[in-house]
Backbone as a chain_set.jsonl record, in Angstrom:
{"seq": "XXXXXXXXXXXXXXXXXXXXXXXXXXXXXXXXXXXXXXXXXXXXXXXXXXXXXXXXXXXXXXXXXXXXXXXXXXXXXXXXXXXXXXXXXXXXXXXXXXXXXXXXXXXXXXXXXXXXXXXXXXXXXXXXXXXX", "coords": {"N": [[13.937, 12.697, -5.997], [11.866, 11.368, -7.778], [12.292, 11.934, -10.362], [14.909, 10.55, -10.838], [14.25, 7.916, -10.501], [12.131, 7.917, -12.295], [14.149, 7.419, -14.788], [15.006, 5.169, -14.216], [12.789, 3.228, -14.627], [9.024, 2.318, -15.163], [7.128, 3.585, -12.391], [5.235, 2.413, -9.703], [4.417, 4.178, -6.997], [4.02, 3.927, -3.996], [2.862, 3.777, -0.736], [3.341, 2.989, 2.924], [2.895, 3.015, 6.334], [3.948, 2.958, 9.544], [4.703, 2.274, 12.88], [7.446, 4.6, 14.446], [9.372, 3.026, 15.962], [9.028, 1.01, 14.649], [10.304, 1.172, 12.671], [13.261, 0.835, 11.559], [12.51, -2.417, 11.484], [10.959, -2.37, 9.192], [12.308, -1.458, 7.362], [13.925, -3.369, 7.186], [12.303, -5.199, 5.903], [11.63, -4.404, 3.517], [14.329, -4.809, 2.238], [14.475, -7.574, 2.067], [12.329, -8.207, 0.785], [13.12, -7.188, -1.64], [14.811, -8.634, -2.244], [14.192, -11.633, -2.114], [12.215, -11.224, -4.33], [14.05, -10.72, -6.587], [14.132, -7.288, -7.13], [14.303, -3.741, -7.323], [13.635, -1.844, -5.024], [13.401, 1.46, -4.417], [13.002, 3.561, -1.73], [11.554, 6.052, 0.317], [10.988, 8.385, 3.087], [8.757, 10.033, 5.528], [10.068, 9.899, 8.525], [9.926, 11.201, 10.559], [7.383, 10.629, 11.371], [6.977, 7.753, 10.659], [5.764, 7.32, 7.942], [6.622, 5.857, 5.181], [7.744, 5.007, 1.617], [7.85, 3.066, -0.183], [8.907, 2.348, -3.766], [8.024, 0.919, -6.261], [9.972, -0.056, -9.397], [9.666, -0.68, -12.401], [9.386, -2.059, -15.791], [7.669, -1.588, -18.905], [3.737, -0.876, -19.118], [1.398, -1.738, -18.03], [1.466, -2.811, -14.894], [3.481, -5.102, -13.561], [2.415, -9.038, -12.588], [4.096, -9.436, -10.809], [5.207, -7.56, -8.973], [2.665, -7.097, -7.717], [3.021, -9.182, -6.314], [5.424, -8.792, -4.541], [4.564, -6.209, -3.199], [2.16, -7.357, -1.854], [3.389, -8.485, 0.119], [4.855, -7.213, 1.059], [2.272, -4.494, 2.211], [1.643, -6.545, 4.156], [3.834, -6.996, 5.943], [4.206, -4.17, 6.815], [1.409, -4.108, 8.33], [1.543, -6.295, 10.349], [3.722, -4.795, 11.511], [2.502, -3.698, 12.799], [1.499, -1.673, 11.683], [-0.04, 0.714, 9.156], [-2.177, 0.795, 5.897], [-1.767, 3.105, 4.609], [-0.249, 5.998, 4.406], [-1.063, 8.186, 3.9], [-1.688, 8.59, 1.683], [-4.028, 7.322, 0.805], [-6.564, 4.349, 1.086], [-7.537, 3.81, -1.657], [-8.062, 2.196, -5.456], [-6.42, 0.787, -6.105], [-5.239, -0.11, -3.508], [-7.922, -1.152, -1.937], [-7.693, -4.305, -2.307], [-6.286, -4.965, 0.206], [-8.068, -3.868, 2.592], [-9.737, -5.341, 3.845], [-7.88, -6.876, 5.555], [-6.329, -4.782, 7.046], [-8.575, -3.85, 8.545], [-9.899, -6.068, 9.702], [-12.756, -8.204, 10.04], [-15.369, -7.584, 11.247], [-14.793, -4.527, 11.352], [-14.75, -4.354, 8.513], [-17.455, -4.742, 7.405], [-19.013, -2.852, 8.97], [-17.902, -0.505, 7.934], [-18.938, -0.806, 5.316], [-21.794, -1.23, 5.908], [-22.08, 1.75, 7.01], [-21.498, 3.621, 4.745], [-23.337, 2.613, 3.105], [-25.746, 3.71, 4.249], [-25.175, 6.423, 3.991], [-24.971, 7.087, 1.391], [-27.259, 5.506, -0.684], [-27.815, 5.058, -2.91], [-25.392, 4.393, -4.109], [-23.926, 6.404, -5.498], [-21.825, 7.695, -4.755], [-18.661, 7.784, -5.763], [-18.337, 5.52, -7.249], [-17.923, 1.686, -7.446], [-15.525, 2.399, -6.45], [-14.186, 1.966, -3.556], [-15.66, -0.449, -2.036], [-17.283, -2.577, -4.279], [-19.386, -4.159, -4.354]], "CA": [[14.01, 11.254, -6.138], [11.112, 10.934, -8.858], [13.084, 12.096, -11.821], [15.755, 9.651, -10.634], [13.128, 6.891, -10.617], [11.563, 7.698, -13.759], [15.097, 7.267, -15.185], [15.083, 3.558, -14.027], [11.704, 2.563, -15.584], [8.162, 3.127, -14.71], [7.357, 3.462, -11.213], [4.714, 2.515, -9.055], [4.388, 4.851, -5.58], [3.349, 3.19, -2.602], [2.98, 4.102, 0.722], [2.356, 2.804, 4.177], [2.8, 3.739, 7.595], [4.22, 1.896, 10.817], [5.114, 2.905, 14.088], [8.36, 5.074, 14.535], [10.068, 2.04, 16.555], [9.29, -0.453, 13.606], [10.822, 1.732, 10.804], [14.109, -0.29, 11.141], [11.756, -3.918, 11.05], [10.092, -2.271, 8.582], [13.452, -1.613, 6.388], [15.018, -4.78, 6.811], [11.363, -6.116, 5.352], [11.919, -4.068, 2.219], [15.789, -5.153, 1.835], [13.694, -8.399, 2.046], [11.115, -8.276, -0.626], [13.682, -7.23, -3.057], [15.758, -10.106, -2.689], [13.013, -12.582, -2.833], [11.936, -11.074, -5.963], [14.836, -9.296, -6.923], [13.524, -6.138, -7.363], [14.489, -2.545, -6.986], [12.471, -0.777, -4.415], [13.798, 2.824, -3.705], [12.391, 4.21, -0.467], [11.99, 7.395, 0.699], [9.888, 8.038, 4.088], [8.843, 11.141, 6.35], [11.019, 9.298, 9.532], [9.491, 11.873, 11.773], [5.792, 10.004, 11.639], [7.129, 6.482, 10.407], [5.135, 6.928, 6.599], [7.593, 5.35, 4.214], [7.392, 5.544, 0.582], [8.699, 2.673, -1.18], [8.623, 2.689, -4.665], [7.969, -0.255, -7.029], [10.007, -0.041, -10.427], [9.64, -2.213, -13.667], [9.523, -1.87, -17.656], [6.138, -1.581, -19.106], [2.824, 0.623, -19.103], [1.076, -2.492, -16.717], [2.202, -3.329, -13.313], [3.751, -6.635, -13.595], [2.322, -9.432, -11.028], [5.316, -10.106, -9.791], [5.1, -5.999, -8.72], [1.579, -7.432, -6.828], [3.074, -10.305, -5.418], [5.97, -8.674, -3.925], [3.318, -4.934, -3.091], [1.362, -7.818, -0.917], [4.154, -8.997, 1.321], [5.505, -5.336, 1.409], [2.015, -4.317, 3.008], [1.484, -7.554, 4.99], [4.354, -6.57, 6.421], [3.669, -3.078, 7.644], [0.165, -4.455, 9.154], [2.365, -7.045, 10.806], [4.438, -4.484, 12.44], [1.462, -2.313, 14.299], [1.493, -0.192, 10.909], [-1.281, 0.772, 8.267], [-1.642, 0.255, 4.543], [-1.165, 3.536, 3.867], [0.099, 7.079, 5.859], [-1.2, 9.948, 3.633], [-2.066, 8.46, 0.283], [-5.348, 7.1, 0.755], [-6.451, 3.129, 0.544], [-7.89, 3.527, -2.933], [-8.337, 1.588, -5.886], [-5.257, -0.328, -5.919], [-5.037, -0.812, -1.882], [-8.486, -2.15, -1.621], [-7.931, -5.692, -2.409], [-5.727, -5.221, 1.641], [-8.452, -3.129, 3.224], [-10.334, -6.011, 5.169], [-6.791, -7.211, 6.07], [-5.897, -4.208, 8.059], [-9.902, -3.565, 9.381], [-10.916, -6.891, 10.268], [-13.845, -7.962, 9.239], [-16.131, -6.434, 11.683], [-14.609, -3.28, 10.598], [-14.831, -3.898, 7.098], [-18.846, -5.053, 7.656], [-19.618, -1.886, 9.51], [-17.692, 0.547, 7.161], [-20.116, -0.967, 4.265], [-22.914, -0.061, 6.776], [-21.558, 2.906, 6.728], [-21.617, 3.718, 3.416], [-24.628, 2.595, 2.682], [-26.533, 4.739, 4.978], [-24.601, 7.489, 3.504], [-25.201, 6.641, 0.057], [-27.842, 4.603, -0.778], [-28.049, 4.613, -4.053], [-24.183, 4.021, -4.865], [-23.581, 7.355, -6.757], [-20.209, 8.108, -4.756], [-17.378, 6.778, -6.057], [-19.002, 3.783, -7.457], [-16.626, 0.782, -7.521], [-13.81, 3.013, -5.654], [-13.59, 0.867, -2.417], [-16.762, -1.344, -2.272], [-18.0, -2.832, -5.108], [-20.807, -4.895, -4.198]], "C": [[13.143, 10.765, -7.299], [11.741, 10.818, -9.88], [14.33, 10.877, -11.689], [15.068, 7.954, -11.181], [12.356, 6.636, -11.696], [12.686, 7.237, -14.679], [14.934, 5.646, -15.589], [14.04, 2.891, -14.766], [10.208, 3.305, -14.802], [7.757, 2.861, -13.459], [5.822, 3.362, -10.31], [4.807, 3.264, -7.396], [3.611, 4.293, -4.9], [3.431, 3.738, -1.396], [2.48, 3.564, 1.926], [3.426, 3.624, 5.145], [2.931, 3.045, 9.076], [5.201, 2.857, 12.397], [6.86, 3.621, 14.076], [9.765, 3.95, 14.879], [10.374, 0.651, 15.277], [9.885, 0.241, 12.52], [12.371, 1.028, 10.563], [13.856, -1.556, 10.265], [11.43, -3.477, 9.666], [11.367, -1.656, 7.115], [14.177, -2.575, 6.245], [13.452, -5.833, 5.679], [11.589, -5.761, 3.519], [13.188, -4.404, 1.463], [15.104, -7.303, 1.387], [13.361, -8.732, 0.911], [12.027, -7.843, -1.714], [14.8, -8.13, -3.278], [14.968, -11.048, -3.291], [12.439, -12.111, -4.275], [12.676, -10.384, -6.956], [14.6, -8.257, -8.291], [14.34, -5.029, -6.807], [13.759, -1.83, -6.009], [13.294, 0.564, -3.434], [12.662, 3.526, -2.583], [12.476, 5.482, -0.131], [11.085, 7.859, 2.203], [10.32, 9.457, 4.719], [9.072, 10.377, 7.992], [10.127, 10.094, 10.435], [7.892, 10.683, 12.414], [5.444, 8.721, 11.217], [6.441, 6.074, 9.086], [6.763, 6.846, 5.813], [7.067, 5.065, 2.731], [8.122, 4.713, -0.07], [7.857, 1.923, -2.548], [8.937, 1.323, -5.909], [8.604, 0.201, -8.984], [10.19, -0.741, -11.576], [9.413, -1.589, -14.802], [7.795, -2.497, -17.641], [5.486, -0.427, -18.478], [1.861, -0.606, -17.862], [1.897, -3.064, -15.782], [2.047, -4.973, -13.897], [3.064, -7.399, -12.538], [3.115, -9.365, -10.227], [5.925, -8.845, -8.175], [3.919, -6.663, -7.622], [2.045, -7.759, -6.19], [4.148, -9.14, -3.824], [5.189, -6.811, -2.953], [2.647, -6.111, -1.495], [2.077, -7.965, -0.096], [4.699, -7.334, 2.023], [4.068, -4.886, 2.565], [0.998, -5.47, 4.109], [2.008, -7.19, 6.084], [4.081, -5.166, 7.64], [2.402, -3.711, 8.728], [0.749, -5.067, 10.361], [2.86, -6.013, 12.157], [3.972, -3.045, 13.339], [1.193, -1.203, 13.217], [0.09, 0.003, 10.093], [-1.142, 0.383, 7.123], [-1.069, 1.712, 3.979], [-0.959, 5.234, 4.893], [-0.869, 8.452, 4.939], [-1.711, 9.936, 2.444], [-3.857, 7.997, 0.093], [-5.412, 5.094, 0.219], [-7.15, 3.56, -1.105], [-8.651, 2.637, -3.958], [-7.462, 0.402, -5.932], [-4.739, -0.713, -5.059], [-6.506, -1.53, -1.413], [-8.884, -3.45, -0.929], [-7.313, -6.637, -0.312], [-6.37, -4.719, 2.314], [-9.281, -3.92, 4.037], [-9.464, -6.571, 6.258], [-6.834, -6.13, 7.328], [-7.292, -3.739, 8.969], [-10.347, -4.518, 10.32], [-12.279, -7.246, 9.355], [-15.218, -7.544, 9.937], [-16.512, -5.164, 10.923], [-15.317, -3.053, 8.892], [-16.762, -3.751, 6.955], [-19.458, -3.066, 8.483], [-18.909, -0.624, 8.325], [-18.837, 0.679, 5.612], [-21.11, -0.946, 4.85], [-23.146, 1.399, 6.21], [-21.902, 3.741, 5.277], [-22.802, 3.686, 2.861], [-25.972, 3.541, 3.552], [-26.284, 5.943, 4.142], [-25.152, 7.672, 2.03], [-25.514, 5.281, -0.846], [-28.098, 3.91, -1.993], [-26.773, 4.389, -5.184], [-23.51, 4.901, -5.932], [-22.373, 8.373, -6.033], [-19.49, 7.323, -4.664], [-17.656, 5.335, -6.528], [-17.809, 3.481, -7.757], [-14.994, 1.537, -7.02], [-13.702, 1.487, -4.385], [-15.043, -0.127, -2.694], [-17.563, -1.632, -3.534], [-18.81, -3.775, -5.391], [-21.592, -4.617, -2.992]], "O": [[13.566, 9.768, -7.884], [11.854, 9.722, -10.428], [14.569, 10.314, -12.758], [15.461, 7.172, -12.046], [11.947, 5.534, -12.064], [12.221, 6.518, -15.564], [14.801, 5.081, -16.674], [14.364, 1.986, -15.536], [10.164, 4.345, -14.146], [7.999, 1.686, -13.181], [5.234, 4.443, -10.285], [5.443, 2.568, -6.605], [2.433, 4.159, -5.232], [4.516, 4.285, -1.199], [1.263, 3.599, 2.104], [4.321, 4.437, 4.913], [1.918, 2.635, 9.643], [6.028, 3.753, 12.564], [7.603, 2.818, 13.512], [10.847, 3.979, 14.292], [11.271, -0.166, 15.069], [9.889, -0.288, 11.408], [12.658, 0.69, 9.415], [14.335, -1.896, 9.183], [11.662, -4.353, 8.833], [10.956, -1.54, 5.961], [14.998, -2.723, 5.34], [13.631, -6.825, 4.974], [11.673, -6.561, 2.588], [13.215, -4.326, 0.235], [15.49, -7.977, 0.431], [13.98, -9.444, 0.122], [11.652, -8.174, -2.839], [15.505, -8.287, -4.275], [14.913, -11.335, -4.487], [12.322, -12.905, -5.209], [12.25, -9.689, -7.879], [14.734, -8.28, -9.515], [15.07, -5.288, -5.85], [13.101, -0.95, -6.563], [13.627, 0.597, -2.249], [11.546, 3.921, -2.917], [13.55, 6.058, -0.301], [10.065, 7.182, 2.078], [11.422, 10.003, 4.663], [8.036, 10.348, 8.656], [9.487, 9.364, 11.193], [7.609, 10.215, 13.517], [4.289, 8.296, 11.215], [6.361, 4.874, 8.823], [7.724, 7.609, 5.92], [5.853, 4.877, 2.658], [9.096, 5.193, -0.651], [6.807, 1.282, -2.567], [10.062, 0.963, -6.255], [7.787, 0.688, -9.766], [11.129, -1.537, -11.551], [9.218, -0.376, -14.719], [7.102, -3.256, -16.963], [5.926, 0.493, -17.788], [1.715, -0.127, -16.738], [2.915, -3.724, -15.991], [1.151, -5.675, -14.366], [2.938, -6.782, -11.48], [2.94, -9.245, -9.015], [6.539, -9.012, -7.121], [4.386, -6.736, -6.486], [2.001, -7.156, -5.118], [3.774, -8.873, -2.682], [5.739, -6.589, -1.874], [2.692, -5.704, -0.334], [1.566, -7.546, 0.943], [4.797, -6.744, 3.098], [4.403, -4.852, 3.749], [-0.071, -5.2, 4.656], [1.353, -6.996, 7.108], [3.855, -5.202, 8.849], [2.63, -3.709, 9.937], [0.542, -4.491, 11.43], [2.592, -6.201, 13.343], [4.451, -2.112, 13.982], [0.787, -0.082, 13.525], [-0.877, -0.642, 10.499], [-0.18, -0.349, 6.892], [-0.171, 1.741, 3.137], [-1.551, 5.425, 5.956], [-1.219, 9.501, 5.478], [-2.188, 10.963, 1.962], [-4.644, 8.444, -0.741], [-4.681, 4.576, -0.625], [-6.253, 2.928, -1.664], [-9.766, 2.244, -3.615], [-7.824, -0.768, -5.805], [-3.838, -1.541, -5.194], [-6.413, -2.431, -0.58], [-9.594, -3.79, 0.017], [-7.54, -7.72, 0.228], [-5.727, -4.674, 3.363], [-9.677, -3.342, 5.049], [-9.816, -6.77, 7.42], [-7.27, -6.465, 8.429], [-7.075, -3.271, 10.087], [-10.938, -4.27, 11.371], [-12.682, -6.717, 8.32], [-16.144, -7.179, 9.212], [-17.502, -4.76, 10.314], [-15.979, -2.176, 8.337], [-17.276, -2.751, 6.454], [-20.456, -2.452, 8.107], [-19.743, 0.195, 7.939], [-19.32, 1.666, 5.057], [-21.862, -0.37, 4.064], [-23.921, 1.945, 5.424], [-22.85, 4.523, 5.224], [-23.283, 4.606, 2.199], [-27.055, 3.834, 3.045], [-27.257, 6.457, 3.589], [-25.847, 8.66, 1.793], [-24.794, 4.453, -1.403], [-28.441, 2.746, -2.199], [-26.837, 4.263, -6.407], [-22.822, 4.527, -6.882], [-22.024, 9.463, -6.487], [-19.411, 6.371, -3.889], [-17.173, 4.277, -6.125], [-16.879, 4.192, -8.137], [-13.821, 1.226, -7.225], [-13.226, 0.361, -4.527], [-15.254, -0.418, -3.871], [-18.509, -0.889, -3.797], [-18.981, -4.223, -6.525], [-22.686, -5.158, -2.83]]}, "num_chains": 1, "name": "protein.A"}
């Protein structure tokens, strides 16, 4: 499916992760988001464990907003439907900006605890997930 995808233009890979039962909900959301912004988003997902894999493509070397806008509702969505932000890929640098979303903010407050116990002086992964 990549080489297919590179074909089309350049491709952002995404991934989340929602319960087995919501992977329907959770395909009619993506038939969704590319109307509202009509967009392309080719999917591909390991069905067995409900991670889905859909794939943001557009012209250019920067992600368009419009790529954000419709990325946010995409994993709004998932959260929405009991799922995660992401199944296997890791939140990152570019899932972040949704990582108090799906924690809470408890969560998010105790994971920067966390962290900071761990590494006090900010010399892993600086600016990966927490950057203040």
């Amino acid at each position: 499916m990549h080489p297919a995808m590179e074909a089309m233009g350049t491709t952002l890979i995404e991934d989340v992760s929602v319960p087995r039962s919501a992977l329907p909900a959770m395909f009619d959301e993506i038939a969704r988001i590319e109307r509202a912004y009509d967009l392309v988003i080719p999917t591909v997902c390991h069905a067995g464990d409900g991670n889905l894999h859909p794939n943001f493509v557009f012209d250019g070397e920067e992600v368009p907003e419009i790529i954000w806008r419709a990325a946010d509702e995409l994993f709004r969505a998932a959260l929405r439907l009991g799922g995660t932000l992401t199944g296997e890929h890791g939140v990152g640098v570019l899932k972040r900006r949704w990582l108090v979303d799906e924690l809470g903010e408890d969560q998010w407050q105790l994971q920067r605890q966390i962290t900071r116990v761990f590494d006090p002086l900010g010399i892993l992964n600086p600016g990966k997930v927490f950057t203040d």
